[in-house]
C-alpha positions in Angstrom: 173.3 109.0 60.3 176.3 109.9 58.7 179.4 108.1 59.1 182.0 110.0 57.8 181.0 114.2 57.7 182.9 115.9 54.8 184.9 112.5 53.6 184.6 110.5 50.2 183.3 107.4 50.4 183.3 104.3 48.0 180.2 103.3 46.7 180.4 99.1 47.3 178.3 98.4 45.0 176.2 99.8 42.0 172.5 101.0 43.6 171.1 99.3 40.9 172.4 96.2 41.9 172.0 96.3 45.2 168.3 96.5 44.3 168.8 93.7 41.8 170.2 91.7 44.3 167.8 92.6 47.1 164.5 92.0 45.3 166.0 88.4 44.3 166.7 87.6 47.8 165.1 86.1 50.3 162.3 89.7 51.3 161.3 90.7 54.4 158.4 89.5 56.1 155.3 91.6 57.0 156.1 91.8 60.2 159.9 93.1 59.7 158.2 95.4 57.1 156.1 97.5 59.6 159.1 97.4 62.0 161.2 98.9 59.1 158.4 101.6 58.6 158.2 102.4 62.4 161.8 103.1 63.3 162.2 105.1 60.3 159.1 107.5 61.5 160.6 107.0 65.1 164.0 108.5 64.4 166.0 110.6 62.2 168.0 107.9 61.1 167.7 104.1 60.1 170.6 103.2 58.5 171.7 101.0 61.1 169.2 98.5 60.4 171.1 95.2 59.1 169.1 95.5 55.8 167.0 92.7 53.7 169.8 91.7 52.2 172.4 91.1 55.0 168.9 90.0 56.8 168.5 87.1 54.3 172.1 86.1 54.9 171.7 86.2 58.4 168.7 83.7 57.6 170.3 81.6 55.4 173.3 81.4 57.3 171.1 80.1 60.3 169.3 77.4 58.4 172.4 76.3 56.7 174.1 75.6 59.8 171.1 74.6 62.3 171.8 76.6 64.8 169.5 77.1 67.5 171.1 79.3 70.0 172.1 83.2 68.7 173.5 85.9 70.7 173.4 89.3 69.1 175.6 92.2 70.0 174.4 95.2 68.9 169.6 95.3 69.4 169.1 98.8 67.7 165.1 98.5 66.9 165.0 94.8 67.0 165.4 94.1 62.9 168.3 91.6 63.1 167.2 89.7 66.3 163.4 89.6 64.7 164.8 88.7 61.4 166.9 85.9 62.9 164.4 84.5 65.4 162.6 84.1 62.0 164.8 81.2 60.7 165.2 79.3 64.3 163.0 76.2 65.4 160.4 76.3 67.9 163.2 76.1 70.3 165.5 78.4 69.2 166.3 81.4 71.0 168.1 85.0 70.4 169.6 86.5 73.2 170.7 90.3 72.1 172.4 93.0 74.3 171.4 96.7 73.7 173.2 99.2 75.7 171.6 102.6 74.1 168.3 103.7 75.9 166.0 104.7 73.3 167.0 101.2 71.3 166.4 99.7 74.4 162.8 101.1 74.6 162.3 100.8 70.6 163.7 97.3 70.3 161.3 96.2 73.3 158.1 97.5 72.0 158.7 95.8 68.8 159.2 92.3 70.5 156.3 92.8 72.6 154.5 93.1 69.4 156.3 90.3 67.5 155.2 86.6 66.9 158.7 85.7 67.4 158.6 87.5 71.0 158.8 83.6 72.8 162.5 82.9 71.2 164.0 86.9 72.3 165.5 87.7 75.2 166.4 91.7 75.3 169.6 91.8 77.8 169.8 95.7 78.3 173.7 97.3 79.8 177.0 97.3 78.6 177.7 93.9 75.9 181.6 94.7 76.9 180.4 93.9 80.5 177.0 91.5 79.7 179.2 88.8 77.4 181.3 87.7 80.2 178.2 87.0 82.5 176.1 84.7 80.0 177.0 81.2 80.7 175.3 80.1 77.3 177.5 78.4 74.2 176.1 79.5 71.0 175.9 78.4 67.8 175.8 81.2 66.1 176.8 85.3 66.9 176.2 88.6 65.1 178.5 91.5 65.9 176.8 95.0 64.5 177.9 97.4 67.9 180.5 99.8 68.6 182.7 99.3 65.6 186.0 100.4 67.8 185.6 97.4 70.1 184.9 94.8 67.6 188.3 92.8 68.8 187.0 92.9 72.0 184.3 91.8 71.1 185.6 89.3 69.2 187.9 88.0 71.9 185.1 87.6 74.2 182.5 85.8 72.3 185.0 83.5 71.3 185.0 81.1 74.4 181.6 81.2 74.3 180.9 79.7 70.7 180.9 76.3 69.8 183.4 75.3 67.7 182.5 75.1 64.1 179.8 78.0 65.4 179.6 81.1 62.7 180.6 84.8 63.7 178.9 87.4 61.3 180.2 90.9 61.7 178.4 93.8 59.9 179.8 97.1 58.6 183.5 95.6 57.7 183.9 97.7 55.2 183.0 101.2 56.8 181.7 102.5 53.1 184.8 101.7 51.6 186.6 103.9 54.2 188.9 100.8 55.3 191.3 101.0 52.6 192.0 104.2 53.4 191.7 104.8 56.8 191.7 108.2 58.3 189.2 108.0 61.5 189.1 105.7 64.4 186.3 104.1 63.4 187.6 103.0 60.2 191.0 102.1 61.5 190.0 99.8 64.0 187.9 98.4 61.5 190.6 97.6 59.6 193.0 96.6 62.0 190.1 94.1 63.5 189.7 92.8 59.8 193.8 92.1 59.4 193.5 90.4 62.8 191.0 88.1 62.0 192.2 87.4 58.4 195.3 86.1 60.6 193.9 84.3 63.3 194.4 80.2 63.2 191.5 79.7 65.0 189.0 80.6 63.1 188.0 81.0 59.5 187.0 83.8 57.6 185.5 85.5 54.0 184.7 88.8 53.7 181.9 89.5 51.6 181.3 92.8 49.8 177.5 92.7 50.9 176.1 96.1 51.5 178.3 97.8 53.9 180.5 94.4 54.1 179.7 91.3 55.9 182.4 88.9 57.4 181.7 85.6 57.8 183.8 83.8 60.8 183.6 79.9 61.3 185.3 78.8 64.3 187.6 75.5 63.9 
């Protein structure tokens, strides 16, 4: 996919690094491998996958703060809610919402097939509509959907995370695009990013991961 037809973009970080960085990281197992392999032979595109890299965050992140209860925004193929079902106990569970019909179909295959298919639970429909029907507090929520809605988003998950629960939004940077905005996309990227750098109800760092990874604690 390409983000941004016929516009520069930054390169965040050196290729070479990335790759650096990536293969002393926490790696992908088997599993996420083959998944990896299949959705790039299933569609034209895969750069939507979360990455090993923002993957092993994810992980880290998860075992850091023992959480037990996720709620992903944003299935695509199932990477992210396999690669975070990963890190959770016996009795953790991922709840993701996928409204796209093909990701719908992909992402439910792969669970099907998954050791980690006991802790997922696929919610398929609008998240904009879903979020205010799950009665669940989590512990832990990763934003990667429709990046012009990401403070609605925001604003809905809110009440429904625990306080001192993490919020980890993906693709904050928009290729470098943010400091420079000239689509929607980007703008309301950066406009979500000002907002929540100015909320007092939460705290955040913004990391130059990949494609830029914000990390939200709530207080």
């Amino acid at each position: 996919m390409k983000k941004h037809r016929g516009k520069p973009i930054l390169k965040i970080t050196d290729p070479a690094i990335d790759e650096y960085a990536t293969e002393h990281s926490i790696q992908d197992s088997e599993e996420l491998k083959s998944l990896i392999a299949s959705s790039d032979a299933e569609l034209e595109y895969i750069d939507m996958l979360s990455g090993s890299l923002v993957g092993g965050l994810l992980q880290m992140l998860i075992k850091i703060s023992g959480t037990k209860h996720v709620l992903e925004i944003g299935t695509f193929t199932g990477y992210s809610a396999i690669k975070m079902a990963e890190a959770l106990p016996d009795d953790g569970s991922v709840t993701t919402l996928e409204m796209n019909l093909r990701y719908q179909n992909l992402a439910e295959k792969h669970f099907d097939e998954s050791a980690q298919k006991s802790k997922i639970t696929l919610i398929k429909g609008n998240a904009q509509e879903l979020i205010d029907t799950l009665d669940d507090t989590f512990d832990f929520v990763y934003l990667d959907a429709d990046k012009l809605r990401y403070q609605s988003y925001f604003e809905k998950v809110m009440p429904k995370l625990k306080p001192g629960g993490l919020l980890i939004t993906d693709n904050v940077l928009w290729d470098g695009t943010v400091l420079n905005p000239l689509d929607q996309k980007a703008k309301a990227i950066a406009d979500f990013n000002a907002f929540v750098a100015n909320d007092n109800r939460v705290e955040t760092v913004l990391l130059p991961i990949r494609d830029g990874v914000t990390i939200i604690r709530k207080k």
